[in-house]
N, C-alpha and C positions, 0 to 999 in steps of 0.2 A: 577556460573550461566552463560549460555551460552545468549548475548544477541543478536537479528538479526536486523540489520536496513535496509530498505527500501525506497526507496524515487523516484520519476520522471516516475512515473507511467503514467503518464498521459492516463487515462481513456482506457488502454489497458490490458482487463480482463486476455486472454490467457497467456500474459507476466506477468502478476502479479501473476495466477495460477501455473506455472512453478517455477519463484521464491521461493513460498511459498513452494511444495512439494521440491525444493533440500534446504530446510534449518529446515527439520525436527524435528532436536536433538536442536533447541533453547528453554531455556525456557520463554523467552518475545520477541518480536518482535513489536519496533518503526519506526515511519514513517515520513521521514524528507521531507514531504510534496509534492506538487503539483501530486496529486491525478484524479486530472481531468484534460481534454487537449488534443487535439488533436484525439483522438478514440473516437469510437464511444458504449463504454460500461461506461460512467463515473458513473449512477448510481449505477451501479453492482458492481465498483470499488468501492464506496466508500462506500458501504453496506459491503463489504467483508475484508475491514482494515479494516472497526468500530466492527468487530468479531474477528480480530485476536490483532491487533494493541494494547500494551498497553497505549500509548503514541503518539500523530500523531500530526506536528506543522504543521500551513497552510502555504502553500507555495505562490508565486506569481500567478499560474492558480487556486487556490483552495479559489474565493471570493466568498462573500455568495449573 
C-alpha cells in the first residue's frame, strides 16, 4: 500500500490541486494538518481533503 501525506496547505487550492494530481498511484492520502492559512481558498481547501484525505490531524492554523 502506497501511502501519500500532505500537510501546510494553508488554504491554497491550486497548490493542493497540483499536489494531488502528481501523487496519483497512492492508495490513502493523510493530512498532517494546517489546512487553512494564509490564501484565500480555505473553504475549498478543506472541502477538498475531507474528499480525499483518509486521516487529517489539526494543525496550529486549523482552529475551529
Amino acid at each position: 500500500m502506497k501511502v501519500g501525506l500532505i500537510s501546510d496547505v494553508h488554504a491554497n487550492l491550486p497548490a493542493l490541486e497540483t499536489v494531488l494530481d502528481d501523487m496519483p498511484a497512492v492508495d490513502r492520502i493523510h493530512c498532517a494538518g494546517d489546512v487553512v492559512g494564509y490564501n484565500p481558498w480555505p473553504a475549498e481547501c478543506v472541502e477538498r481533503v475531507r474528499e480525499v484525505a483518509a486521516a487529517t490531524v489539526r494543525g496550529n492554523h486549523d482552529r475551529t
